[in-house]
C-alpha positions in Angstrom: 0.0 0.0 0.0 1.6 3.5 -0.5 1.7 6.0 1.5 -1.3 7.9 1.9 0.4 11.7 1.8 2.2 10.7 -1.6 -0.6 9.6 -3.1 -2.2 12.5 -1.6 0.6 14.8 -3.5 0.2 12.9 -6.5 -4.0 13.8 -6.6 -2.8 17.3 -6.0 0.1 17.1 -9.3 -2.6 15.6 -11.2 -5.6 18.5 -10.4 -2.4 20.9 -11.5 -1.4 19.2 -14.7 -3.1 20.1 -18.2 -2.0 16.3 -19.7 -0.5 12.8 -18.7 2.7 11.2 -20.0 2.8 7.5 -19.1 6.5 6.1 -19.0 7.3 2.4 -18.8 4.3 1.5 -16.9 1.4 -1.5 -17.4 -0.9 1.5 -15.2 -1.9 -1.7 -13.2 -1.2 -1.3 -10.0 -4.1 0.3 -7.2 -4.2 2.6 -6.1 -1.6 4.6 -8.2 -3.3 3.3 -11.8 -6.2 5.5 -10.6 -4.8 9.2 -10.7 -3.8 8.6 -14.6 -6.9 6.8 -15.4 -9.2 9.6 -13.1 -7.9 12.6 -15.3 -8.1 10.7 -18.9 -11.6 10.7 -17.7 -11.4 14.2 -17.2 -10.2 14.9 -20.4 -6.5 15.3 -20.1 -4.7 14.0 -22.9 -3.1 11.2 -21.8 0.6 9.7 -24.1 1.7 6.4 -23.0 5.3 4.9 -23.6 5.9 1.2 -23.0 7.2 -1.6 -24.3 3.9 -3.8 -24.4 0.0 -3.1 -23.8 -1.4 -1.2 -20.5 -4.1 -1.0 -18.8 -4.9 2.2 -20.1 -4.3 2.1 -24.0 -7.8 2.9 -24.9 -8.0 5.7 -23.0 -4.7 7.2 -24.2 -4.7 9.7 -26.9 -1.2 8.4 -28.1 0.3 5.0 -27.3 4.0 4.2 -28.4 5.2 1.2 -27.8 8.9 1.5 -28.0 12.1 1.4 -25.2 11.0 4.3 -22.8 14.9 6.0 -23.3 14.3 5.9 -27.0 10.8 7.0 -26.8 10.9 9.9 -24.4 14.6 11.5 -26.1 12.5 11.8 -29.2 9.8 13.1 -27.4 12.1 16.1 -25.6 14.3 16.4 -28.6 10.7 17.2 -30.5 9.6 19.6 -27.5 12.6 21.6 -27.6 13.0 21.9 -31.4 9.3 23.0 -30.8 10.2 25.5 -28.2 12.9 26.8 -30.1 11.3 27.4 -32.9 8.4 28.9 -31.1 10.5 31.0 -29.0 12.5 32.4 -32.0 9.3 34.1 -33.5 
């Protein structure tokens, strides 16, 4: 069972965050799996990254299954080409 203040902090994160990014994770494990699941629900995009299905696929907006280190430098190599390009406007 976890902690009931860290789980706690995570509910508060989640209220905070505008999307959810999912890394290396089956999102099967209670009560943790919930706060992902809860603000897909919501409407917060949701990207997941793992090597194999989750428990949450069809409520992702973007599943790539690929090696979370290969998969997330792409993604941060995209954001900050994004960011750059964006910020040099």
């Amino acid at each position: 069972m976890l902690p009931v203040v860290e789980m706690e902090k995570a509910e508060s994160f989640a209220d905070e965050a505008d999307a959810v990014l999912i890394v290396g994770s089956t999102v099967s494990v209670w009560p943790a799996a919930g706060i992902p699941i809860a603000m897909a629900k919501l409407g917060k995009p949701m990207v997941i990254v793992n090597q194999g299905e989750t428990d949450a696929d069809e409520l992702a907006d973007v599943v790539i299954e690929e090696n979370a280190s290969t998969a997330v430098g792409a993604i941060v190599d995209a954001l900050v080409g994004r960011v750059d390009t964006v910020g040099a406007g």
